[in-house]
Every structure is written in C-alpha cells, then in structure tokens.
C-alpha positions as CSV (number, residue, x, y, z in Angstrom):
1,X,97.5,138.6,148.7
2,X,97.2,135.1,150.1
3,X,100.9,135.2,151.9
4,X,99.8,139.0,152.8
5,X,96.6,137.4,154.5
6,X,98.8,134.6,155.8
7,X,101.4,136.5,157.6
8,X,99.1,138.9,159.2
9,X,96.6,136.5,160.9
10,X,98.5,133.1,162.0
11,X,100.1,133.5,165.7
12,X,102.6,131.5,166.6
13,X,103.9,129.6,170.0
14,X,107.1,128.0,170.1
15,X,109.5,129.4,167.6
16,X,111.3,132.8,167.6
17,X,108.7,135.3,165.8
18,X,105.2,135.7,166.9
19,X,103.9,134.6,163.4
20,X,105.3,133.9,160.1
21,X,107.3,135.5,157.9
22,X,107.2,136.2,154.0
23,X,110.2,135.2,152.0
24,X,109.4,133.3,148.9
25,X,107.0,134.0,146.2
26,X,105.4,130.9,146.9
27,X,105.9,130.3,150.7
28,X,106.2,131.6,154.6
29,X,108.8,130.4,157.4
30,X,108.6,130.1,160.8
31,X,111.9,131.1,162.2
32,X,113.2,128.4,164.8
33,X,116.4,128.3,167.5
34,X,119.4,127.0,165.7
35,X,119.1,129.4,162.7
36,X,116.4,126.5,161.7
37,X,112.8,127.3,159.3
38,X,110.1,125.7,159.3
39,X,108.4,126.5,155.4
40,X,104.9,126.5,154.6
41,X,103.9,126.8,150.9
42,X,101.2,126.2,147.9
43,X,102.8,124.9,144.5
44,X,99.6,125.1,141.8
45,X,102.3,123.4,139.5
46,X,102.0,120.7,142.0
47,X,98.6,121.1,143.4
48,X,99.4,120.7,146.6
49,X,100.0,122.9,150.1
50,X,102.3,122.0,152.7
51,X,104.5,122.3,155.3
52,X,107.9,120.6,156.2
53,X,111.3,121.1,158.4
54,X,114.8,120.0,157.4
55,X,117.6,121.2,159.4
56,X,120.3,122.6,157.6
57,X,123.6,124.1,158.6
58,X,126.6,123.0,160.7
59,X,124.1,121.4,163.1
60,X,122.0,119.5,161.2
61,X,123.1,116.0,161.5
62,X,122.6,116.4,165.4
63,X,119.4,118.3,165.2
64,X,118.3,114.8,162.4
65,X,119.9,112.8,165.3
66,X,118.1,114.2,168.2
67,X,114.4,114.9,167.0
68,X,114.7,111.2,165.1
69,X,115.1,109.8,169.1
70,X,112.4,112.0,169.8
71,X,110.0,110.7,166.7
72,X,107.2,109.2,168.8
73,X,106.7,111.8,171.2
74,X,106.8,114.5,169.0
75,X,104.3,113.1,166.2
76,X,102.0,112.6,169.5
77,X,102.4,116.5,170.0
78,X,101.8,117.1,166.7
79,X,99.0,115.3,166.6
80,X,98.6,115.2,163.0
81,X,99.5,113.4,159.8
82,X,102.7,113.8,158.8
83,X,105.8,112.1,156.8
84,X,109.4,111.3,158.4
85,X,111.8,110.7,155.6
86,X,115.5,111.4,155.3
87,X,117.4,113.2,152.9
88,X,120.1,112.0,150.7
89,X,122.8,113.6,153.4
90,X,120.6,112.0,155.9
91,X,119.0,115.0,157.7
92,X,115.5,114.5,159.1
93,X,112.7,115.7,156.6
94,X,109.5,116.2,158.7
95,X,106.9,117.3,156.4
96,X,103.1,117.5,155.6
97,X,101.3,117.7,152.3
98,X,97.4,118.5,151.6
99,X,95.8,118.5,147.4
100,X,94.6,121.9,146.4
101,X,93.3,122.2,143.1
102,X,92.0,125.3,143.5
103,X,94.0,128.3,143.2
104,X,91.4,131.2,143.0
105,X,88.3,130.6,144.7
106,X,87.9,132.4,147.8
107,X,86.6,129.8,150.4
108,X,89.4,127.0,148.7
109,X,91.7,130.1,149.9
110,X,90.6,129.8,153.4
111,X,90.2,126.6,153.2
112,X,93.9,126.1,153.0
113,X,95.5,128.9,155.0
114,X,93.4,127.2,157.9
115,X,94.9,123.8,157.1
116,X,98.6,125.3,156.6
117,X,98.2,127.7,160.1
118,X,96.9,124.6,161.6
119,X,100.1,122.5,160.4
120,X,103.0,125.6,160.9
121,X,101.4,126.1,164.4
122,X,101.7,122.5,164.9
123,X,105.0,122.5,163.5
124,X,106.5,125.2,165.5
125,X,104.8,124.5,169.1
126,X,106.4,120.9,168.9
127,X,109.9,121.8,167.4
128,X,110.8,125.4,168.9
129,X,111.5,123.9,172.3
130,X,113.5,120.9,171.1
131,X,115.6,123.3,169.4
132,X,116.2,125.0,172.2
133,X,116.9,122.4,174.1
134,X,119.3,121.1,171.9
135,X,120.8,124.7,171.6
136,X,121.1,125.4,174.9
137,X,123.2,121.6,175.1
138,X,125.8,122.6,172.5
139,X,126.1,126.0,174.0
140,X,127.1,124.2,177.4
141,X,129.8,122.2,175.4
C-alpha cells in the first residue's frame, strides 16, 4: 500500500518516466539515461528511509568520473543533505538516509513518502540531465 500510494502520486522532472516505478518489495526507482536508477526505499530492519544512485553497467566508471567533477554544483542543485562515498570498485555512491521508527502509523507514513518524493525528485531533476549529457557524449564517440 505504501509503494501503491508512492508510485501513484510523486511526479517526476528529469529522468525518463513521469514518476516512479515499483520493483522491489521494499523500494521504487526512478529510471535515468544510461540504463541508470535512482532507488528509493524504507528498511524497518534498519529503521531508516532513503534514497541513493550508484551507476552500474559498462559505463559506470565514467558516469563516477563525470558527476564526481560535477560534485559541487550538483549538491547545490540538490540542495539537500546528502552523502558522497565510493564503492569498493570505485563508482560514485550518492545517497540520502532519514530514521523511521515507525512503520504503521498513518501520518509517520506520510511523513516519509513526503521526505523520500522530496529526495527522488531531487535526485532525478539534478542527475537526469547529466546523464544525458554524458550520453549524448559517448554516443558522438
């Protein structure tokens, strides 16, 4: 029901799909350029919501390469906490996590869809472009 909810309201600008999809238990992508995702999910194990991008695929390292030149400006578009690490194969890991204890009650559960659809629209306004910038570059290779 949550996800159900999820999918149906959040609009998106930027990536491939008008909103979100479903396609975990747990979680909903945002389909990017590049064959790229950008996941937001809730883990009560955890207690946490979040959302993060990691490039995978053939061009990951370049997409890591590119957006990690492009850190400053595009935490400024963001305009919201988040995390730069790297992976162990040293892809970018972009990612954002909030506490959420509570797993039932109504207004927690609006509560966080606003702070995930907040974050994937975030997400996805910022990167969708660079990866089609970056796309639109290899293609012309």
């Amino acid at each position: 029901k949550f996800w159900d909810r999820f999918v149906a309201t959040v609009k998106l600008e930027g990536g491939l799909d008008s909103g979100p999809r479903r396609l975990q238990q747990n979680s909903a992508k945002a389909r990017l350029p590049l064959g790229q995702w950008i996941t937001a999910y809730r883990s009560e194990i955890e207690g946490t919501i979040g959302v993060w991008f990691n490039p995978r695929g053939d061009q990951a390292t370049e997409i890591s390469r590119r957006l990690g030149k492009d850190r400053s400006a595009i935490e400024a578009e963001i305009d919201l906490p988040v995390d730069w690490n790297k992976t162990e194969e040293g892809e970018v890991l972009i990612r954002a996590g909030h506490p959420a204890d509570e797993f039932v009650d109504e207004k927690a559960l609006v509560s966080q869809q606003d702070w995930l659809a907040k974050y994937l629209k975030a997400f996805t306004r910022t990167l969708g472009p660079r990866l089609r910038n970056i796309e639109a570059d290899i293609s012309r290779r």
